[in-house]
Biopython code that builds the backbone (N, CA, C, O; Angstrom):
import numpy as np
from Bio.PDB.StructureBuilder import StructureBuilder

atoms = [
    (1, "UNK", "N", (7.300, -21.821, -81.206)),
    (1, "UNK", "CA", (6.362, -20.737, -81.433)),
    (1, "UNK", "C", (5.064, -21.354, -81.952)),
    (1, "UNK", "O", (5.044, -21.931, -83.039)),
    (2, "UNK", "N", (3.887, -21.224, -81.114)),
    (2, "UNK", "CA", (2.479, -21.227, -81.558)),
    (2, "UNK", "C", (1.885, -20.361, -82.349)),
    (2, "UNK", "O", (2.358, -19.317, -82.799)),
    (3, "UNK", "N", (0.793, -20.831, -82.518)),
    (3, "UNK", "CA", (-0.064, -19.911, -83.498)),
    (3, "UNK", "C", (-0.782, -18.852, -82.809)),
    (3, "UNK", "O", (-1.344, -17.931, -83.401)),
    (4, "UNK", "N", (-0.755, -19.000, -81.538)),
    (4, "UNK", "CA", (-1.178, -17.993, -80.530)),
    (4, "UNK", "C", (-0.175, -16.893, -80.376)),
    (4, "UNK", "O", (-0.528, -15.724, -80.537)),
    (5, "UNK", "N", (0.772, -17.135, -80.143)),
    (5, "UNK", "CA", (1.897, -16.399, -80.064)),
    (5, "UNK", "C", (2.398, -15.472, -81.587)),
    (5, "UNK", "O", (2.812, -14.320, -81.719)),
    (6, "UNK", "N", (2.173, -16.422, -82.451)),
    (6, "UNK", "CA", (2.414, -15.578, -83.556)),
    (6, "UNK", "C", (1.082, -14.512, -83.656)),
    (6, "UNK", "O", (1.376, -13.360, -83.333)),
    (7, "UNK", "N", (0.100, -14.663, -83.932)),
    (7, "UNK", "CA", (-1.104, -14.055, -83.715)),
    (7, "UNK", "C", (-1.235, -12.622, -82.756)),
    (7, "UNK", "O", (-1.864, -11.622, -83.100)),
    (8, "UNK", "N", (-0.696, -12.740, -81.840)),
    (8, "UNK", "CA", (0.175, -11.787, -80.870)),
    (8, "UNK", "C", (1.108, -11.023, -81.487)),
    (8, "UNK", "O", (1.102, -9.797, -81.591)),
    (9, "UNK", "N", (1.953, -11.837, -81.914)),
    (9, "UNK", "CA", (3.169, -10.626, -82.670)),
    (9, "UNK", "C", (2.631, -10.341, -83.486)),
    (9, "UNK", "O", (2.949, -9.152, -83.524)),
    (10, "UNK", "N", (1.739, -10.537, -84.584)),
    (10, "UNK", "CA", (1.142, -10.223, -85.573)),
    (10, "UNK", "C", (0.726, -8.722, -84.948)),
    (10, "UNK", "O", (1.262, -7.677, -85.317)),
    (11, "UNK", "N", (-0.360, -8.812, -83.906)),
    (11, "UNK", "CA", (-0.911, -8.019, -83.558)),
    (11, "UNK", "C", (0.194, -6.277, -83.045)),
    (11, "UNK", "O", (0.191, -5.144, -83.527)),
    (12, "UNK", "N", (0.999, -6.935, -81.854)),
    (12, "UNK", "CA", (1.794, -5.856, -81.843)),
    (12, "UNK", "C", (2.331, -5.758, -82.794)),
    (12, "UNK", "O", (3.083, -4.784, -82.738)),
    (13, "UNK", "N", (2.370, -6.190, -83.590)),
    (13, "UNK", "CA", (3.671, -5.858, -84.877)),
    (13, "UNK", "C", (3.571, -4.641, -85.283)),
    (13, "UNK", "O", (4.355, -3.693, -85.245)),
    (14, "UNK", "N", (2.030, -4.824, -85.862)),
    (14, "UNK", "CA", (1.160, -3.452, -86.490)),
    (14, "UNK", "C", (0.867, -2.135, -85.253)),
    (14, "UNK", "O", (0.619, -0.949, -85.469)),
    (15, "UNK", "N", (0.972, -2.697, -84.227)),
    (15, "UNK", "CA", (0.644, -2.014, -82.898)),
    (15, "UNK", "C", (2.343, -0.928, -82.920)),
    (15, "UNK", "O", (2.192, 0.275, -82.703)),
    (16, "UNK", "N", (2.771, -1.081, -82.996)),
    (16, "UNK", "CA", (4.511, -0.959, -82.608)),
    (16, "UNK", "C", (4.720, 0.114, -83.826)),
    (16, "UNK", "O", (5.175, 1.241, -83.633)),
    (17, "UNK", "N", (4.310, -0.408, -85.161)),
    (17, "UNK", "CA", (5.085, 0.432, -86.704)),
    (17, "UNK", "C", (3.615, 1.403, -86.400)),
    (17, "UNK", "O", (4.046, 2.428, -86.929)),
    (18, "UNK", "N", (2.434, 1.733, -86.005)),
    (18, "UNK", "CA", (2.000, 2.656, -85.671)),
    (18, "UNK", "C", (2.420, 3.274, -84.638)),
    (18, "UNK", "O", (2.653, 4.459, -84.876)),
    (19, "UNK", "N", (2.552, 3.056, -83.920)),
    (19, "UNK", "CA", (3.212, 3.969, -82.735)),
    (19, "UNK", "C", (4.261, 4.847, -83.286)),
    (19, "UNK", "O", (4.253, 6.078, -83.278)),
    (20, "UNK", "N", (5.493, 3.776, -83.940)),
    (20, "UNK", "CA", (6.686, 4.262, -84.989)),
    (20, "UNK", "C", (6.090, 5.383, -85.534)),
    (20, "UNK", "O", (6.272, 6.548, -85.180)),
    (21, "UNK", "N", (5.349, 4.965, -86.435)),
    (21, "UNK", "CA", (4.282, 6.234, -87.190)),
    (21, "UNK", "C", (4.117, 7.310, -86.662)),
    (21, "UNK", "O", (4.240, 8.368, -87.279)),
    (22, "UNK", "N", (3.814, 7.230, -85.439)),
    (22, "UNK", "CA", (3.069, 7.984, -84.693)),
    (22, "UNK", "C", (4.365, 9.308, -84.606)),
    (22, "UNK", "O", (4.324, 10.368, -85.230)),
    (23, "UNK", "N", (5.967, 8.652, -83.208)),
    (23, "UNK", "CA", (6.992, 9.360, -83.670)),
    (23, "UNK", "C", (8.018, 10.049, -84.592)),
    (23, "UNK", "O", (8.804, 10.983, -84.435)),
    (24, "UNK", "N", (7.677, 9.148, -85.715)),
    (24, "UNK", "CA", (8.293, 9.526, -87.090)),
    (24, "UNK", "C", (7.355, 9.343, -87.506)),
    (24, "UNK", "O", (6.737, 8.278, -87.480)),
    (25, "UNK", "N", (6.945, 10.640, -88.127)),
    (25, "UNK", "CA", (5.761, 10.610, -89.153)),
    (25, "UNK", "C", (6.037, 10.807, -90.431)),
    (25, "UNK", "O", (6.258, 11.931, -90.882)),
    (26, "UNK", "N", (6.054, 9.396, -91.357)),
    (26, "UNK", "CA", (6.532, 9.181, -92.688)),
    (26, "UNK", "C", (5.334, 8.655, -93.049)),
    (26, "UNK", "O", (4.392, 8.401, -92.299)),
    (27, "UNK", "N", (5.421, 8.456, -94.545)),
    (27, "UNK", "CA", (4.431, 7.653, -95.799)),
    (27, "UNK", "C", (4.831, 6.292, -95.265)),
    (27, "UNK", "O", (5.785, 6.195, -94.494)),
    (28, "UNK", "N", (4.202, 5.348, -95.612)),
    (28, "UNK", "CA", (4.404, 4.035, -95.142)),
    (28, "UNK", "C", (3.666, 3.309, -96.545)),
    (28, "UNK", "O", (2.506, 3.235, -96.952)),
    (29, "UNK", "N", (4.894, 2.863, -96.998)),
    (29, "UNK", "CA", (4.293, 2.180, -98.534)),
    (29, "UNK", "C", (3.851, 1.230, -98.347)),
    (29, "UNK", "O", (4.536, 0.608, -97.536)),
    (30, "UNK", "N", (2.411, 0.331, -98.892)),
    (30, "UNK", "CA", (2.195, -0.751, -98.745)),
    (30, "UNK", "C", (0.763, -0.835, -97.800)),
    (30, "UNK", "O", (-0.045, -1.751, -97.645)),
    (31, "UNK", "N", (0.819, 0.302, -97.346)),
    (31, "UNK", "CA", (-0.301, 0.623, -96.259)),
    (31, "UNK", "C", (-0.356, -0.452, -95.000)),
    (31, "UNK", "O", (0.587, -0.328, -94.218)),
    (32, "UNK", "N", (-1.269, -1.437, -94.701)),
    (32, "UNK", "CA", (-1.434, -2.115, -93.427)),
    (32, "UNK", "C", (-0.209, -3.188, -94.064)),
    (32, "UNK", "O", (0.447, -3.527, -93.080)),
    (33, "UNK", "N", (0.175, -3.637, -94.899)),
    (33, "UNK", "CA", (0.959, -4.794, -95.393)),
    (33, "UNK", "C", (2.244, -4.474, -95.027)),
    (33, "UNK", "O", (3.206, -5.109, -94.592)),
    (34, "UNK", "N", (1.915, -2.807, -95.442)),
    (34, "UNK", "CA", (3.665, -2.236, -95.003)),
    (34, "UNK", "C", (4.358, -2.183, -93.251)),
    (34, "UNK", "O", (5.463, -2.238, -92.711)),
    (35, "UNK", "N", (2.793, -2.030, -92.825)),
    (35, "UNK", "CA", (2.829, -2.146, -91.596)),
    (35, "UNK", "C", (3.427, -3.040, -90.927)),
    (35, "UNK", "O", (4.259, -2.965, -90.023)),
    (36, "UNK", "N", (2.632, -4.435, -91.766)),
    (36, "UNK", "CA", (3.477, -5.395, -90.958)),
    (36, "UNK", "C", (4.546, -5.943, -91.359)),
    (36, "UNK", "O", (5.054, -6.976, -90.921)),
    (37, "UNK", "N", (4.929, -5.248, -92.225)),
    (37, "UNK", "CA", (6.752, -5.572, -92.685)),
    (37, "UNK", "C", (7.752, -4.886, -91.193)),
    (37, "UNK", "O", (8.598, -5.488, -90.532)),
    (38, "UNK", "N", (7.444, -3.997, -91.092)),
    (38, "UNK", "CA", (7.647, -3.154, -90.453)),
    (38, "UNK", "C", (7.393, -3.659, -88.592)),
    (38, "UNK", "O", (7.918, -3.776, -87.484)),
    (39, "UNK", "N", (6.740, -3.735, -89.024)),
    (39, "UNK", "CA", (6.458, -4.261, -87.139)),
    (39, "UNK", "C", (7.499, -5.463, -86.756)),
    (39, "UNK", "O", (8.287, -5.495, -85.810)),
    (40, "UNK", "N", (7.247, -6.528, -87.862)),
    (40, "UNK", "CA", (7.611, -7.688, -87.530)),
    (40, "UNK", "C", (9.227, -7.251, -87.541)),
    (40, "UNK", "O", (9.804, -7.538, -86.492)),
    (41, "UNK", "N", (10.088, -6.569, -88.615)),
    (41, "UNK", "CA", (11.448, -6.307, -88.075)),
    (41, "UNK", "C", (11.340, -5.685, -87.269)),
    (41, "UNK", "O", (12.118, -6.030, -86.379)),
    (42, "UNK", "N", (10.565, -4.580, -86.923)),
    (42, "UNK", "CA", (11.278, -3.855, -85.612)),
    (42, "UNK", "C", (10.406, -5.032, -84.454)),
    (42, "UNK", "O", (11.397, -5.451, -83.857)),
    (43, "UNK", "N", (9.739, -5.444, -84.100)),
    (43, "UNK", "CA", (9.772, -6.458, -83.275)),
    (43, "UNK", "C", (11.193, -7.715, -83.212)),
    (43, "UNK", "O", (11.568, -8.223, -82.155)),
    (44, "UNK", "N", (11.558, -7.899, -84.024)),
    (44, "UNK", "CA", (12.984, -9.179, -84.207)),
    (44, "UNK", "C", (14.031, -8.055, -83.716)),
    (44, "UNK", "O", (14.727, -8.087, -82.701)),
    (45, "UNK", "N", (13.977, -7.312, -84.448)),
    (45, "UNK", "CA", (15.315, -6.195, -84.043)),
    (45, "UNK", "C", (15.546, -5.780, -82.627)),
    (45, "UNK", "O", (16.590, -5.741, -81.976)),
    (46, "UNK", "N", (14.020, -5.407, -82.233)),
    (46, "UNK", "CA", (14.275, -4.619, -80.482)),
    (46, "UNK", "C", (14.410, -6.018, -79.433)),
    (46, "UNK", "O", (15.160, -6.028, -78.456)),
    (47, "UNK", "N", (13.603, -7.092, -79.809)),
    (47, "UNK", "CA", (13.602, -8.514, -79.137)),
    (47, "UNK", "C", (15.363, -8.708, -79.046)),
    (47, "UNK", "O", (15.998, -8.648, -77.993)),
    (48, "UNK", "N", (15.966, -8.957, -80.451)),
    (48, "UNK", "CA", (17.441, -9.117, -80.500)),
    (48, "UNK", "C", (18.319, -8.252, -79.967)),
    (48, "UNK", "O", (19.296, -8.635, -79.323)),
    (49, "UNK", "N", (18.025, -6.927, -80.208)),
    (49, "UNK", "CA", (18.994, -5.833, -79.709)),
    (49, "UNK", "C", (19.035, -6.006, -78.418)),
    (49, "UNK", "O", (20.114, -6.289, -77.897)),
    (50, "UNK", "N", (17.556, -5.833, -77.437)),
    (50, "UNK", "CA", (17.103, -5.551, -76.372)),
    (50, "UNK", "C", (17.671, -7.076, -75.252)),
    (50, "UNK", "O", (17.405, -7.052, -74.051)),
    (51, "UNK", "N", (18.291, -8.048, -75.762)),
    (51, "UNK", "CA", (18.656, -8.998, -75.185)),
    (51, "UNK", "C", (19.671, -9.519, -75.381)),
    (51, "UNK", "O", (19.947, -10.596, -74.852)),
    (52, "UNK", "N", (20.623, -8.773, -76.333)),
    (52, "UNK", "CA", (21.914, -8.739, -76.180)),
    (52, "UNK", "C", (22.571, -7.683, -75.058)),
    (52, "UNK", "O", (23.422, -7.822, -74.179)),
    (53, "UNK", "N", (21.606, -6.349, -75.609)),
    (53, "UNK", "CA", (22.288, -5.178, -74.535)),
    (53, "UNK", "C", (22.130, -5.936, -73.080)),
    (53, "UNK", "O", (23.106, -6.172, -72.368)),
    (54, "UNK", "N", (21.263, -6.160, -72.854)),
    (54, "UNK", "CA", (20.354, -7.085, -71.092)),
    (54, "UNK", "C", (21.615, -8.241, -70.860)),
    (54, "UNK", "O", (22.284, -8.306, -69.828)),
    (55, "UNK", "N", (21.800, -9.226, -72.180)),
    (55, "UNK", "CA", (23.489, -9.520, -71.748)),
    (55, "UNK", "C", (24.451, -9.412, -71.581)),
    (55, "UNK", "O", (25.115, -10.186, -70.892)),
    (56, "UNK", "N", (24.946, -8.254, -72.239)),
    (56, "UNK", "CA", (26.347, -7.674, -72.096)),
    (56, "UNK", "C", (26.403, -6.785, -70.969)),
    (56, "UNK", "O", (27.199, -6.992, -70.054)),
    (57, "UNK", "N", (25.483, -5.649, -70.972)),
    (57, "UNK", "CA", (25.583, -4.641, -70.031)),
    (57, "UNK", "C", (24.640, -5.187, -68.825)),
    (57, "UNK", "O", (24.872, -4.696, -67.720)),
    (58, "UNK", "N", (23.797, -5.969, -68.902)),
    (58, "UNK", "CA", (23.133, -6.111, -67.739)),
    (58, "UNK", "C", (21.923, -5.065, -67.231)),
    (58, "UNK", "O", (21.573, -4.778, -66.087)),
    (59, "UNK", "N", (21.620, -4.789, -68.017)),
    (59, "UNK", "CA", (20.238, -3.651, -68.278)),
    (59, "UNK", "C", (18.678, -4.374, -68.181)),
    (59, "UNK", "O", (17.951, -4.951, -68.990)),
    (60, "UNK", "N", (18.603, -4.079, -67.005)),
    (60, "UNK", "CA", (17.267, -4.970, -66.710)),
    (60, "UNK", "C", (16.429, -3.974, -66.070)),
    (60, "UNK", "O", (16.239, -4.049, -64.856)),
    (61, "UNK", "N", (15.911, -3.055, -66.758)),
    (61, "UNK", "CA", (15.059, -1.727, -66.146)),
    (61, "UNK", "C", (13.522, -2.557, -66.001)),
    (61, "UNK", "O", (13.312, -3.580, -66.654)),
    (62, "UNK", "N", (12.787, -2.141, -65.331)),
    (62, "UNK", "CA", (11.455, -3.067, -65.204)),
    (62, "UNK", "C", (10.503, -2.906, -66.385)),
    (62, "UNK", "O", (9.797, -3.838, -66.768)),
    (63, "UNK", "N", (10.503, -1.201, -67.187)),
    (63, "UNK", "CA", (9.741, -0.989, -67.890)),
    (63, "UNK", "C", (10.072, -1.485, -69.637)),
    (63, "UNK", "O", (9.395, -1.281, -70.644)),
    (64, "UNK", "N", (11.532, -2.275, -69.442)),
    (64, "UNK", "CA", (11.824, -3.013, -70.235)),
    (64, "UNK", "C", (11.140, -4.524, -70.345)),
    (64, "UNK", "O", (11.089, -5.233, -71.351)),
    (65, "UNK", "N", (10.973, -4.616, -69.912)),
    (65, "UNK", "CA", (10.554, -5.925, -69.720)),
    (65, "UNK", "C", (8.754, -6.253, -69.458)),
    (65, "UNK", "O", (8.282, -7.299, -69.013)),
    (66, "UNK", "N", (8.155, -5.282, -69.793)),
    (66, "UNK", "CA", (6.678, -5.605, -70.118)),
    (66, "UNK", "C", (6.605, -6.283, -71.491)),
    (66, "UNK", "O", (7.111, -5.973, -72.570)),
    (67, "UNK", "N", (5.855, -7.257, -71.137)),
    (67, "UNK", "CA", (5.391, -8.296, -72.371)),
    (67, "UNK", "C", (3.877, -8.421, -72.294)),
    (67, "UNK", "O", (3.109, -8.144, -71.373)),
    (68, "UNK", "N", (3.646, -8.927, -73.548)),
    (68, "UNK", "CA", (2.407, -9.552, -73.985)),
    (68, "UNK", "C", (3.132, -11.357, -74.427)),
    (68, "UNK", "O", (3.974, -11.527, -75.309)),
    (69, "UNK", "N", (2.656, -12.261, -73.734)),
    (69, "UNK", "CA", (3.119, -13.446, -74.378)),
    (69, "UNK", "C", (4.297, -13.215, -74.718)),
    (69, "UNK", "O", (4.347, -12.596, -75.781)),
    (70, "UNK", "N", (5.647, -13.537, -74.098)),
    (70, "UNK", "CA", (6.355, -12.667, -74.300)),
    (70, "UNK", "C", (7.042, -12.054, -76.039)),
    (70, "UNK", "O", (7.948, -12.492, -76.748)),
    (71, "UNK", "N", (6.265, -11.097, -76.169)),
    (71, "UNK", "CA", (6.838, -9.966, -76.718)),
    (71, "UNK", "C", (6.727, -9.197, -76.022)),
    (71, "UNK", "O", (5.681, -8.941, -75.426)),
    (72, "UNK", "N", (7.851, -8.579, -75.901)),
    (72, "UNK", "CA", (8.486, -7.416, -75.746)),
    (72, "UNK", "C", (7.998, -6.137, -75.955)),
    (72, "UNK", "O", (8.460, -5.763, -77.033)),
    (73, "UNK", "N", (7.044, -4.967, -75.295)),
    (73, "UNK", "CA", (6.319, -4.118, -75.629)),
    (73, "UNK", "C", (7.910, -3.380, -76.336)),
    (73, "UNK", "O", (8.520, -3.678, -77.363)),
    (74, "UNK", "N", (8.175, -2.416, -75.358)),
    (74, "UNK", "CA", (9.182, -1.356, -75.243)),
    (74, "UNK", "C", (10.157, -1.465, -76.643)),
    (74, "UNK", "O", (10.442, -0.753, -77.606)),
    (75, "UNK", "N", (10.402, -2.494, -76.249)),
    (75, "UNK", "CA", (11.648, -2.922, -77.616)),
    (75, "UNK", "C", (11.224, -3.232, -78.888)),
    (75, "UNK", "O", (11.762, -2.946, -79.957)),
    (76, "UNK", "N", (10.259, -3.814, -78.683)),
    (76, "UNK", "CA", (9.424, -3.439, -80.081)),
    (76, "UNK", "C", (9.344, -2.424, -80.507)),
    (76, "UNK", "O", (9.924, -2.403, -81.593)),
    (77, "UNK", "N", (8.663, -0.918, -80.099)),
    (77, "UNK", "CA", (8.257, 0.104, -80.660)),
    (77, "UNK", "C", (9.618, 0.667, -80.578)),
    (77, "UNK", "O", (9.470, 1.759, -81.128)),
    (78, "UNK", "N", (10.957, 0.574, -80.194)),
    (78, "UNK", "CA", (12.116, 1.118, -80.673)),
    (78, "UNK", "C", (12.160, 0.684, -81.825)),
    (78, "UNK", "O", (11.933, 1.386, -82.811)),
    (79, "UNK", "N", (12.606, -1.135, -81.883)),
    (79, "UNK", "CA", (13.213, -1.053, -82.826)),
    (79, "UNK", "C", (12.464, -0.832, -83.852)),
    (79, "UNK", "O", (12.991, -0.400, -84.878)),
    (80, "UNK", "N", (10.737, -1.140, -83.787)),
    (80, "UNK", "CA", (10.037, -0.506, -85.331)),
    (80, "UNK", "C", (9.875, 0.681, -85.541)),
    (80, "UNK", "O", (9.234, 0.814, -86.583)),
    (81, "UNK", "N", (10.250, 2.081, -84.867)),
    (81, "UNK", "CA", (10.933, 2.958, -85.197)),
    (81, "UNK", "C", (12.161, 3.045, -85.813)),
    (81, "UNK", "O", (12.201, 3.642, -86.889)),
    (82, "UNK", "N", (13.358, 2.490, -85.274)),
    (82, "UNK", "CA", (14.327, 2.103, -86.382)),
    (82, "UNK", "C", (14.185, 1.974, -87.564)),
    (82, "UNK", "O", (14.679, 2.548, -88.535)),
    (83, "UNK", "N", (13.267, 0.946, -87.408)),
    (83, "UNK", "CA", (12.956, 0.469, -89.006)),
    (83, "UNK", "C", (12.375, 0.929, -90.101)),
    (83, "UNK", "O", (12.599, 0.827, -91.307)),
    (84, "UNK", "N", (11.291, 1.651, -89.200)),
    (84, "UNK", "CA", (10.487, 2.886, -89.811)),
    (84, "UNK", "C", (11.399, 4.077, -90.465)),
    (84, "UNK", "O", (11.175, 4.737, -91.480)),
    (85, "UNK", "N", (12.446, 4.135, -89.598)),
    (85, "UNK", "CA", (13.321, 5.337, -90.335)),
    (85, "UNK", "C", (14.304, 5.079, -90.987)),
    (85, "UNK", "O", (14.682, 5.916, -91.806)),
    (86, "UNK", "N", (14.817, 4.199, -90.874)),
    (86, "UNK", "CA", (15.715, 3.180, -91.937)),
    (86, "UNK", "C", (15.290, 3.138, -93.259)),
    (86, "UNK", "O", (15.971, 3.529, -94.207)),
    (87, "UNK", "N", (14.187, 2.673, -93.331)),
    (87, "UNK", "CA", (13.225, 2.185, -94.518)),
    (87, "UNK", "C", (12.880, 3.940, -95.202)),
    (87, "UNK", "O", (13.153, 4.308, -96.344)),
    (88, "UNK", "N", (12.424, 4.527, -94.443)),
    (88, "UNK", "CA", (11.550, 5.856, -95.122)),
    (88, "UNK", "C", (13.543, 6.233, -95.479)),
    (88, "UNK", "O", (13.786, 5.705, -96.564)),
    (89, "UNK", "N", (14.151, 6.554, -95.213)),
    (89, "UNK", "CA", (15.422, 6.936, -95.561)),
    (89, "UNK", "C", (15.987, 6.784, -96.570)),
    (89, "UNK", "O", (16.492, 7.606, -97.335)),
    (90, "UNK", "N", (15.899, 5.411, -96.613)),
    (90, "UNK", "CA", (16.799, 4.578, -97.952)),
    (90, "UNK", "C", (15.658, 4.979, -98.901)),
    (90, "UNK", "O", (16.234, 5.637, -99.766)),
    (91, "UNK", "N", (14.338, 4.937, -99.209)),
    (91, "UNK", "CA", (13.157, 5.255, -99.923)),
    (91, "UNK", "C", (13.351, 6.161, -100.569)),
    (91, "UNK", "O", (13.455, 6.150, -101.795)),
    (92, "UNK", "N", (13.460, 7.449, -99.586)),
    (92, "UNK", "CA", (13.603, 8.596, -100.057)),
    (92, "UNK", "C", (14.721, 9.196, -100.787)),
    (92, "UNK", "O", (14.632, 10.109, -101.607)),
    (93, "UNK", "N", (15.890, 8.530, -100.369)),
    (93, "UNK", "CA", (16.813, 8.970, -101.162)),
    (93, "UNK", "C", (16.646, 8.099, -102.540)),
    (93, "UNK", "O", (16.422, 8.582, -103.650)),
    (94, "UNK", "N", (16.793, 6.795, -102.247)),
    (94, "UNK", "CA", (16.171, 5.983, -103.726)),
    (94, "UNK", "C", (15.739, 7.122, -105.001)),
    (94, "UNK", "O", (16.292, 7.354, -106.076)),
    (95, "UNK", "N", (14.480, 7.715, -104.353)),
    (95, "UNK", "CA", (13.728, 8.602, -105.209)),
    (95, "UNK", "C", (14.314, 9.405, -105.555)),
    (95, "UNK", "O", (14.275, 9.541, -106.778)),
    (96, "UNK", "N", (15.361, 10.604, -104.633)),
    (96, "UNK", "CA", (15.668, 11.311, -105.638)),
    (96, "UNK", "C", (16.734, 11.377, -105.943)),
    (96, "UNK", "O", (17.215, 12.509, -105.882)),
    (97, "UNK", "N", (17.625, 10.271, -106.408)),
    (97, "UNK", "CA", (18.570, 9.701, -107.297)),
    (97, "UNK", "C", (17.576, 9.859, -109.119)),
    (97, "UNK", "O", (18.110, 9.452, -110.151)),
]
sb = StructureBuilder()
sb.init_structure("model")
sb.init_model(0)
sb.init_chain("A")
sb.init_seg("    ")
for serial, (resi, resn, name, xyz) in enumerate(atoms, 1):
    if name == "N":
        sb.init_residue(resn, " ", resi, " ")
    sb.init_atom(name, np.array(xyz, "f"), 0.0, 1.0, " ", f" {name:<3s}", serial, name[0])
structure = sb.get_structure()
């Protein structure tokens, strides 16, 4: 991994946990920082998920497989939705404990 490439994920990272945002519309602690907590797991998560399922089941849809350098558009903004709601979840209940 280059610095180009990271620079890239950097970019979708934040690209992806807004979108997330966008479908689940939660508080996002941390603001742009939180963002990219957030991006960068749901980028590792949908990259990992999204290429195990592609090995086991053999799921090779085309609109899966748009990249930037390859990252992974599609699977990104799943899994940083995941994460997005994972995170706002555990948060929220946190609080009202």
């Amino acid at each position: 991994m280059d610095i180009s490439h990271l620079a890239v994920q950097l970019v979708l990272a934040i690209a992806c946990a807004g979108v997330a945002n966008l479908l689940i519309p939660r508080r996002i602690a941390g603001g742009i920082a939180g963002l990219m907590v957030i991006g960068f797991l749901g980028v590792a998560l949908g990259e990992w998920s999204f290429a195990l399922i592609a090995r086991e089941f053999g799921l090779t849809h085309p609109i899966l497989l748009w990249h930037v350098q390859g990252v992974e558009i599609v699977p990104a903004i799943i899994g940083s939705t995941i994460v997005l709601y994972l995170f706002s979840t555990i948060f929220s209940y946190r609080k009202r404990r």
